[in-house]
PLY file of the C-alpha trace (Angstrom):
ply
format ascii 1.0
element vertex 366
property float x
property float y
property float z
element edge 365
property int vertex1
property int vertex2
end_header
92.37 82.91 83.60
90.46 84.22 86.70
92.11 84.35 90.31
90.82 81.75 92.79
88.60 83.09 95.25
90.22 83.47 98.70
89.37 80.58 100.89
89.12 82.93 103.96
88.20 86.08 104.85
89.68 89.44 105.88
89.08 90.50 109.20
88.33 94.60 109.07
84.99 94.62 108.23
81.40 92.78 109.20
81.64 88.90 107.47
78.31 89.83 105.33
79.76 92.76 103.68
83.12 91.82 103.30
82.01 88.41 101.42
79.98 90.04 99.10
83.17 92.79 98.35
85.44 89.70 98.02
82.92 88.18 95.40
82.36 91.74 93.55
86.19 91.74 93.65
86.60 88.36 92.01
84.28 88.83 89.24
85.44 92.33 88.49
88.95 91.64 87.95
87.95 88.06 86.20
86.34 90.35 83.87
88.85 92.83 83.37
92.07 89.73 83.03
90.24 87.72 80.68
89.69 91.47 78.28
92.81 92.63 79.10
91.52 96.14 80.30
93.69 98.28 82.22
92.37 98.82 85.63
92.23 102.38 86.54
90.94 104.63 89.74
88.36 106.40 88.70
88.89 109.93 88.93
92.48 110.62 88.51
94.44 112.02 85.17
95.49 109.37 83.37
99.33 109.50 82.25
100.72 106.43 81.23
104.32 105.23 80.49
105.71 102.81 78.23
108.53 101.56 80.13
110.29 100.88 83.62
107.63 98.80 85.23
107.31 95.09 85.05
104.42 94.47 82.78
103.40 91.41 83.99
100.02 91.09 86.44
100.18 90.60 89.98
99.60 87.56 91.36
98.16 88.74 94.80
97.84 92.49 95.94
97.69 92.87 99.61
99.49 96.23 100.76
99.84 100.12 99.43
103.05 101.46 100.25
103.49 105.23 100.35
106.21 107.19 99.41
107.83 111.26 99.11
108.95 111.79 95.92
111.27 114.62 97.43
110.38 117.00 94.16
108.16 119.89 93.46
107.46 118.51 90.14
103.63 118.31 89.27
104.05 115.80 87.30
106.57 112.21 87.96
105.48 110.89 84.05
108.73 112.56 82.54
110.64 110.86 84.99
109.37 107.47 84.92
109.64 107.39 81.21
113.19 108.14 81.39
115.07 105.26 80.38
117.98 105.94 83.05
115.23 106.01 86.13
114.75 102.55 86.62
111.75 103.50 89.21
107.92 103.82 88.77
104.63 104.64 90.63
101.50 103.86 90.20
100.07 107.00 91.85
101.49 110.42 92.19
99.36 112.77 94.59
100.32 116.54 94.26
100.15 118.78 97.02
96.04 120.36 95.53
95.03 116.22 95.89
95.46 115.73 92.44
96.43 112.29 91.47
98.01 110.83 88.76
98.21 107.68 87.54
100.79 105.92 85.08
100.41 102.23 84.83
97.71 99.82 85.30
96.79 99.48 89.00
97.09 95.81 87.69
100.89 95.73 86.94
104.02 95.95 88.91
105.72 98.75 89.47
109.17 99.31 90.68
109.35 101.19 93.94
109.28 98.85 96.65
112.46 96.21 95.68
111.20 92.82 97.33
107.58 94.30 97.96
106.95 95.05 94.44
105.56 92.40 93.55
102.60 92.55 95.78
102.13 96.34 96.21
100.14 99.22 94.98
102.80 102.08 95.05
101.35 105.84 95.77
104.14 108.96 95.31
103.50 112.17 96.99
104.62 115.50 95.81
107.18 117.25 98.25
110.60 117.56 99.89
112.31 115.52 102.55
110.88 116.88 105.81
107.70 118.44 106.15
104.00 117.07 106.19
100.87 116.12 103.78
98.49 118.57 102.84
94.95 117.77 103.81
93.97 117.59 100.28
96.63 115.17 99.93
95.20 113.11 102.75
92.18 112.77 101.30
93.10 111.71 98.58
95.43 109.03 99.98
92.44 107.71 101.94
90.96 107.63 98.40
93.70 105.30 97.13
93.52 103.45 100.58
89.53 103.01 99.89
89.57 102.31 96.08
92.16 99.60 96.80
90.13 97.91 99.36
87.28 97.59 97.42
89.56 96.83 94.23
91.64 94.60 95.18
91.08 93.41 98.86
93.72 95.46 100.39
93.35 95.41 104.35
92.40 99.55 105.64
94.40 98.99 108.29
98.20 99.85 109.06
100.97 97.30 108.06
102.89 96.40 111.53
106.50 95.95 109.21
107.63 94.81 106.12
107.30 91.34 106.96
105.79 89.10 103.29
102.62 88.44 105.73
102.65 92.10 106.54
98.83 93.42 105.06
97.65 96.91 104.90
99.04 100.54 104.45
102.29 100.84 105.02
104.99 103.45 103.98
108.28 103.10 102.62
111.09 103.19 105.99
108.59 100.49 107.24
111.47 97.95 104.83
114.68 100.28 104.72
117.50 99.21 107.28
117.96 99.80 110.24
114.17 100.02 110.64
113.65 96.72 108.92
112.64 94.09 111.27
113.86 90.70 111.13
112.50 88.72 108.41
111.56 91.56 106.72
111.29 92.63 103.07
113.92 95.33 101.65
112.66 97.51 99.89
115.01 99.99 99.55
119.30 99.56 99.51
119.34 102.89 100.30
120.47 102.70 104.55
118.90 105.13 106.78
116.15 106.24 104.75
113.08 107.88 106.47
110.50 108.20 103.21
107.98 109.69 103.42
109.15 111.30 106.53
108.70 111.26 110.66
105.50 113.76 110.06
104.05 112.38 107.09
104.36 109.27 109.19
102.43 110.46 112.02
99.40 111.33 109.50
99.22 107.95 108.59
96.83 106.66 110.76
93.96 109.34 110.33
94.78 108.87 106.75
94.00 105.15 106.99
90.73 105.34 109.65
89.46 107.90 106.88
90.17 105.15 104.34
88.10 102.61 106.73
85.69 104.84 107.18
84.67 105.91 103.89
83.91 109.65 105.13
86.97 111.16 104.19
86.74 113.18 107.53
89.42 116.11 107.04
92.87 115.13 108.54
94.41 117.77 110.42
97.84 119.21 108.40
100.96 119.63 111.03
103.10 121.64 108.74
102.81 125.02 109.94
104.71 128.19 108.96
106.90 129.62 111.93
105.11 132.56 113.44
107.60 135.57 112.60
106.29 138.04 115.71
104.16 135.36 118.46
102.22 137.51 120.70
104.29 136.85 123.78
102.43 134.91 126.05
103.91 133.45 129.39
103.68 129.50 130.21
103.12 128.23 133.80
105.16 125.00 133.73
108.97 126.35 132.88
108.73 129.31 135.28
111.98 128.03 136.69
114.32 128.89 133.51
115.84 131.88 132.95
115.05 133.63 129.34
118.26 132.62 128.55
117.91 128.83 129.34
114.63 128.95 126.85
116.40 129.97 124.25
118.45 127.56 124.36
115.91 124.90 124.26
113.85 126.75 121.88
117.17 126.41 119.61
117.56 123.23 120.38
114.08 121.91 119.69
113.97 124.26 116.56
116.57 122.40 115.58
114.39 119.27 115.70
112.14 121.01 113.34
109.59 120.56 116.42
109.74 123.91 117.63
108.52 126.61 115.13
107.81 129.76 116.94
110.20 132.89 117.51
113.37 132.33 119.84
112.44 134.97 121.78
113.31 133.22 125.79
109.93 133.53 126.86
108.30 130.00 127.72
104.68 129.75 126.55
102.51 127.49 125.24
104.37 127.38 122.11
107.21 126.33 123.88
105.66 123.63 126.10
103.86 122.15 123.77
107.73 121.69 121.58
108.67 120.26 124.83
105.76 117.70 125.19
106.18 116.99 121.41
109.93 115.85 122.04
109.52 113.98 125.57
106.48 111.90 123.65
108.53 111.24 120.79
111.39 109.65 122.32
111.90 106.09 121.95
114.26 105.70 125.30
114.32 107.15 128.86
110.58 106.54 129.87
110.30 111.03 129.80
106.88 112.13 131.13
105.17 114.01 128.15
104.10 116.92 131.07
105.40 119.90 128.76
108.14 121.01 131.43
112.07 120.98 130.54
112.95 119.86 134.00
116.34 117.84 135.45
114.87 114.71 133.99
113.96 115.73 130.43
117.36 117.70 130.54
119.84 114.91 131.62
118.02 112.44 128.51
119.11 115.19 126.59
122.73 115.33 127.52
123.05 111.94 127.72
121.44 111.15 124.42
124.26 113.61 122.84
126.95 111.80 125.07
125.40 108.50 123.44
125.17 109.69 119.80
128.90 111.43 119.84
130.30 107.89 121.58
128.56 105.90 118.61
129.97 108.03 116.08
133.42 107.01 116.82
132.67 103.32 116.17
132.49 102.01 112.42
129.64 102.31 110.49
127.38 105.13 109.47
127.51 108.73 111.86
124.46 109.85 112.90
123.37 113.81 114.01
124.46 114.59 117.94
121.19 116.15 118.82
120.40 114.83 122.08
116.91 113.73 120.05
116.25 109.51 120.37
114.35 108.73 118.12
114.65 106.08 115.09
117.71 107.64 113.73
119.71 106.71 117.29
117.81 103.41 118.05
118.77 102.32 114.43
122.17 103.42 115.40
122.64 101.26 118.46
120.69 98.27 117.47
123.74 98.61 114.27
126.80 99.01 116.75
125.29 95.40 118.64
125.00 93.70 115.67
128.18 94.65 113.98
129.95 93.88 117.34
127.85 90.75 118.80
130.03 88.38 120.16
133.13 90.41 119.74
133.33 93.62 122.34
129.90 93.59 122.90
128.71 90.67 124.96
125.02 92.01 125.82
121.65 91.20 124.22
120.53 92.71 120.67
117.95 94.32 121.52
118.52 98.06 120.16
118.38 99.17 124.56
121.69 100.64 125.53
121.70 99.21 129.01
124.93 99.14 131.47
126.64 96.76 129.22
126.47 98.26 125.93
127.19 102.45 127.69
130.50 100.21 129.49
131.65 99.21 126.15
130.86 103.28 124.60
132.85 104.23 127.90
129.83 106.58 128.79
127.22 106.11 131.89
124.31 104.58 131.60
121.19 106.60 131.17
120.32 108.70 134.31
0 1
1 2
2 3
3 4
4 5
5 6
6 7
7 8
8 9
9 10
10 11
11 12
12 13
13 14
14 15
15 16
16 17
17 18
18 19
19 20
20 21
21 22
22 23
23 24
24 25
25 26
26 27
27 28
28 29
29 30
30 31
31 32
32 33
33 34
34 35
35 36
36 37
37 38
38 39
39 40
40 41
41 42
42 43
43 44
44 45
45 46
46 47
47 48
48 49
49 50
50 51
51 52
52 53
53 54
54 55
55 56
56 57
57 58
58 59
59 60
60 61
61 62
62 63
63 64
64 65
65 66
66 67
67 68
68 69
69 70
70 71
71 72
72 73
73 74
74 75
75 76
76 77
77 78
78 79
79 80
80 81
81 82
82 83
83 84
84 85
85 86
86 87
87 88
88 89
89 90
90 91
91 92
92 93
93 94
94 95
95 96
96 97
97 98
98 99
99 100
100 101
101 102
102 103
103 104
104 105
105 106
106 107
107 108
108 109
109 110
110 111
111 112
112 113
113 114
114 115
115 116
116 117
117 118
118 119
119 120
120 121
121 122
122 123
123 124
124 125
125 126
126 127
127 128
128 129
129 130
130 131
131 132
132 133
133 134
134 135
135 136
136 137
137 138
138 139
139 140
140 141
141 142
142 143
143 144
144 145
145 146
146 147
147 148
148 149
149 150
150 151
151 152
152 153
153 154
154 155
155 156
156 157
157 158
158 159
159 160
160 161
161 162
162 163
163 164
164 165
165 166
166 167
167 168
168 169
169 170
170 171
171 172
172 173
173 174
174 175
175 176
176 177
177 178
178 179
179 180
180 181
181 182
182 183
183 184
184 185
185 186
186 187
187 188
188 189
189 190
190 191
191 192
192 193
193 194
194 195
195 196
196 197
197 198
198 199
199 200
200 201
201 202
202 203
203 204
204 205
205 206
206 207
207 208
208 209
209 210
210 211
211 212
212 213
213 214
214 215
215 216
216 217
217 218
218 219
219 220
220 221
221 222
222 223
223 224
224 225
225 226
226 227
227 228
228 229
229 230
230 231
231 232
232 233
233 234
234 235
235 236
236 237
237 238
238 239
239 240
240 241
241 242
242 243
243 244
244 245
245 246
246 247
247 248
248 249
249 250
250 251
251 252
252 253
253 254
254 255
255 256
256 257
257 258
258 259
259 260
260 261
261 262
262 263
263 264
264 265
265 266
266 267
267 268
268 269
269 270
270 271
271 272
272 273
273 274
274 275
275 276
276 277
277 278
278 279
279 280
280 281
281 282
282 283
283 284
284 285
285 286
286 287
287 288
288 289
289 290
290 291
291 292
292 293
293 294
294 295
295 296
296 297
297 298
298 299
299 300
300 301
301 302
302 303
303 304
304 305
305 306
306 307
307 308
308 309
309 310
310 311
311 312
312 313
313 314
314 315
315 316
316 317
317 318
318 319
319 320
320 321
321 322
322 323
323 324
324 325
325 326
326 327
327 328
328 329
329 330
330 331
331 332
332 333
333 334
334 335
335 336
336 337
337 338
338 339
339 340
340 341
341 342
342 343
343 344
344 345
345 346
346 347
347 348
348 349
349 350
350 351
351 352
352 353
353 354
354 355
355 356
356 357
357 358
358 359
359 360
360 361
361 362
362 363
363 364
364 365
């Protein structure tokens, strides 16, 4: 039986083109049901498994959700045949851009719990924290592309989880507390960050290379630390001491944000850790100008004060790092809703205003 041609139109591309790729798209995989081929990217090593994966066709296919595999391994088909994993992929990129494939790009695989059943899933080879290679990036704008043209899937980013949610997305996008409301799980496991805050950040180039078709190189963020950095001195944190930098060199190295030597001397290595951080954070309204001064430094306390307060209250404990990002948002937005209507009387709104700092017994943010 052939799929019904979609009635309307996606919206990422000129209406010519994109009805003559939805018509190419409907005849192709008309042809390929009705023969029962196995649709496969062309290009990749082909390594399929005979089990975990719900062999049973999609009935739409309107997202590709990426993943870390948090292995080494060049290979995920020994894995996904085991009869204990109870997990698949359809794609497995290794860290040289070479991808794998184990089932057809047809069939469901299970890596995405509610969003399975509409989602190509792409696993990347590496560990928990870190970044893609460019050679990885390309080739997840190849996935990104090939699915487009394949299947229809939107080359543009996924805003959440939500079932009307279309795109790219990546895996946290439908793990609590990140979840938004209405939102698909797709994983039980709480407070996961797959693929990972920097793999994150590649994202977008990764899909504008996919929309683009040019494959334009997308620049890799995981750098060695420099063992012996020329020493070279900054202009915007004259007013520490050398031992007050090394303190927020340790701190922000910490972070995993600064990666140079902790050697007290505040260059552009330094400010540029500092920028990273005052960017990054998702409460305090921190000017990104590079400089630690009394305003990025009392966030920082506070945030610690904040984080070591929520830790006492029940549910999961969280790093005291002074760093607010996801982790801590998730964190308050979990202490509201856990004690809505009971010692917290505010708003849910993950913002720890003057009510919700009363009831931590901690001041508000300075």
């Amino acid at each position: 039986m052939c799929p019904r041609l979609p009635r309307t139109l996606p919206r990422d591309t000129d209406y010519k083109s994109t009805k003559a790729t939805s018509i190419w798209v409907w005849l192709s995989l008309c042809l390929e049901r009705n023969s029962g081929m196995t649709i496969k990217m062309p290009g990749v090593v082909w390594k399929p498994i005979s089990r975990n994966y719900t062999k049973r066709k999609r009935s739409r296919t309107d997202c590709v959700i990426l993943h870390i595999a948090v292995t080494e391994a060049s290979s995920l088909k020994g894995w996904f045949n085991n009869p204990s994993a109870y997990a698949s992929s359809h794609f497995y990129v290794r860290r040289d851009g070479t991808i794998e494939q184990y089932l057809g790009a047809e069939y469901i695989s299970w890596a995405n719990g509610a969003g399975n059943s509409r989602a190509i899933t792409v696993e990347t080879q590496g560990m928990g924290t870190g970044s893609w290679t460019g050679a990885q990036c390309k080739s997840l704008a190849r996935i990104c592309a090939w699915s487009h043209t394949k299947f229809g899937v939107r080359t543009t980013l996924m805003p959440n989880s939500r079932p009307s949610s279309k795109g790219i997305g990546y895996h946290r996008q439908g793990v609590n507390p990140w979840r938004v409301s209405g939102g698909e799980l797709w994983s039980k496991s709480r407070g996961k960050i797959c693929p990972g805050y920097d793999r994150i950040e590649q994202i977008p180039s990764i899909v504008a290379n996919a929309a683009g078709g040019s494959y334009k190189p997308v620049a890799n963020i995981e750098k060695k630390p420099v063992k012996n950095p020329k020493p070279v001195a900054g202009t915007k944190n004259k007013h520490l001491s050398k031992r007050q930098v090394k303190n927020v060199q340790r701190a922000l190295a910490g972070h995993k944000i600064y990666r140079g030597a902790i050697d007290g001397i505040a260059g552009p290595v330094t400010e540029e850790a500092i920028e990273y951080y005052q960017r990054h954070q998702l409460f305090g309204g921190l000017v990104a100008d590079g400089m630690w001064g009394p305003v990025t430094k009392a966030h920082y306390i506070w945030t610690k004060k904040l984080q070591s307060a929520m830790n006492k209250w029940k549910g999961y404990k969280i790093g005291v790092d002074g760093d607010y990002r996801s982790v801590t948002r998730g964190r308050v937005e979990d202490i509201m809703e856990r004690n809505h209507g009971g010692a917290y009387k505010g708003v849910v709104d993950a913002i720890p205003g003057p009510v919700f700092c009363k009831m931590l017994g901690i001041p508000t943010h300075p």
